[in-house]
N, C-alpha and C positions, 0 to 999 in steps of 0.2 A: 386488540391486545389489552393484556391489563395484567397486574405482578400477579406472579408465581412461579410455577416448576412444569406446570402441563404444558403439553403442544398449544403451540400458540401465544401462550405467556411469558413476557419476559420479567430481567432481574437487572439486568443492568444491559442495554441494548445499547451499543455502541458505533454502531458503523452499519452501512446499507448499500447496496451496490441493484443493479437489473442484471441481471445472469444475460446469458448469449437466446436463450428463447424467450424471453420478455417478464421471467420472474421476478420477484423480488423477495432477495436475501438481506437476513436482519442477523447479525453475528452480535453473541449477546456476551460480553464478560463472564458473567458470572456464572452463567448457565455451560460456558465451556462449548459453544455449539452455535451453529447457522442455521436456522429455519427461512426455511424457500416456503412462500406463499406465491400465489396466483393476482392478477392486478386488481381483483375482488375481493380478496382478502384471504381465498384458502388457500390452507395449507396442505404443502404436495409432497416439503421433504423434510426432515432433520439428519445434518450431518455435525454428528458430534467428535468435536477436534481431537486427534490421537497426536499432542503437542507434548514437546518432552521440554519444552523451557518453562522454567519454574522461577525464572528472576522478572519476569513480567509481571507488572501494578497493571497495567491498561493495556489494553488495545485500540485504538481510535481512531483505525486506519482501516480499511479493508478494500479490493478489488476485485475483481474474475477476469481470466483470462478467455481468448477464442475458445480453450476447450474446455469450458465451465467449471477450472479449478480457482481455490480459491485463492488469493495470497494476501495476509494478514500482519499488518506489523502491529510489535510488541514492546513496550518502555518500559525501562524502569526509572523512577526517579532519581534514584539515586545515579544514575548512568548506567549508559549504556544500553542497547536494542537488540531488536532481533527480528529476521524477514521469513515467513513460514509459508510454504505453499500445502494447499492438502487438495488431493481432489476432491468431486462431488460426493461422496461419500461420508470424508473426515478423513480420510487418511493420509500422513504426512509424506508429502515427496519429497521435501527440502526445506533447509534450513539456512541461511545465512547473514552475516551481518556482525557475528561476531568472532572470526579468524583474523589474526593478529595483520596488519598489513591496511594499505590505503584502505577498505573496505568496508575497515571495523565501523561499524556504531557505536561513536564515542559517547555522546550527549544525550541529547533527547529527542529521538525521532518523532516527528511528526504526520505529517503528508505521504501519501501514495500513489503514484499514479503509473501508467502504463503509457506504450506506445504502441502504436501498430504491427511491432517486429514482436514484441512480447517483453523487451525490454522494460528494466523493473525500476521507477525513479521515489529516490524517498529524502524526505527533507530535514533538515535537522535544522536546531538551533545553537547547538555547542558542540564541534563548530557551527557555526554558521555557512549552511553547503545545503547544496542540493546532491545524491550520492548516485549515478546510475548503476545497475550488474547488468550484468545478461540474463535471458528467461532459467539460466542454469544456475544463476544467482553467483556470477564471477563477477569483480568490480572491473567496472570500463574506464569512469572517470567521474569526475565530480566538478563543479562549477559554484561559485560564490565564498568560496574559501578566501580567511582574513589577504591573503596575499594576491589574491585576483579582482585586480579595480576595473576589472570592464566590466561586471556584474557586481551591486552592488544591491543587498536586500537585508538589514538586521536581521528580522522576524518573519522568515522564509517557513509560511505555517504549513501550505499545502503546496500540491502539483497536480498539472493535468496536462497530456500533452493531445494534442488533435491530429486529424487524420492526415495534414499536412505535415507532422514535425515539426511543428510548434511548440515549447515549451509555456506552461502559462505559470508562476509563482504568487501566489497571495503573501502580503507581506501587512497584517492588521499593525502593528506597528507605525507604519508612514500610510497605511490608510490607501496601500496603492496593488496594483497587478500588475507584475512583470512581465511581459514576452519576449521569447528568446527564439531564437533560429536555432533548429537543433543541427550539429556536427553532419555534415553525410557522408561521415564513417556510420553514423547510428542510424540514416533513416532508411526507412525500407525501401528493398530493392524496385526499381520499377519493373513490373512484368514485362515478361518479351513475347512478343506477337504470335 
């Protein structure tokens, strides 16, 4: 890669994910758009974002779900977020993060990470929380909020949860990684025989 506006070129490349068939998506700011290259370097797709939120500065989060959509968070500085899913293509299925209610994205989100179930977990600093929704993007719950001392992380920058249900928090702050046991109201069901 190297700056511009052609396929292939970025403007401001912000977040990288491995899609579900071993791609690699580069979701660029500026450019409004996800190019999927191959582990060699070509490139096989452009999906440019049909996003209707326009209080977004940054992006600097991004994920893909089992079914190769994408879900993108979005800040603004000045506060407040916002959670967008599009699929492969660019096209938006969903929106949320910013409906009045525990849910909202007060601060500044940071972190994105997923779970097994499809479960959407995104990190904030003001509050200071980690927020979960559902893959339909309803809020479930949220953990590390000022008034919860079992979890304790200022600078809760990112997430990643494993195939176990494990919750993992990077906190550059205190310079440490949290692990959490996730809830088994959240983790996924075990198969049955």
């Amino acid at each position: 890669g190297e700056r511009g506006s052609d396929p292939g070129q970025f403007l401001k490349p912000m977040a990288i994910v491995v899609d579900p068939a071993g791609n690699v998506a580069v979701w660029d700011a500026a450019r409004g758009d996800i190019q999927t290259f191959t582990p060699d370097g070509t490139m096989v797709a452009t999906a440019r974002l049909q996003a209707t939120y326009t209080g977004g500065e940054s992006s600097n989060s991004m994920t893909v779900d089992g079914d190769g959509n994408f879900i993108v968070l979005e800040f603004d500085r000045s506060g407040g977020g916002l959670v967008e899913k599009f699929d492969p293509e660019g096209n938006l299925l969903l929106q949320f993060g910013q409906e009045p209610g525990p849910g909202t994205l007060l601060g500044q989100p940071l972190g994105l990470g997923l779970d097994a179930a499809g479960n959407i977990y995104v990190t904030e600093i003001e509050p200071v929380r980690v927020v979960v929704f559902s893959p339909e993007g309803e809020f479930m719950m949220e953990f590390g909020a000022a008034l919860d001392t079992t979890v304790v992380f200022p600078f809760p920058f990112d997430v990643a949860v494993d195939s176990q249900g494990d919750v993992y928090v990077t906190d550059p702050s205190k310079n440490k990684l949290v692990k959490l046991r996730l809830l088994q109201s959240l983790a996924p069901a075990t198969p049955t025989p």
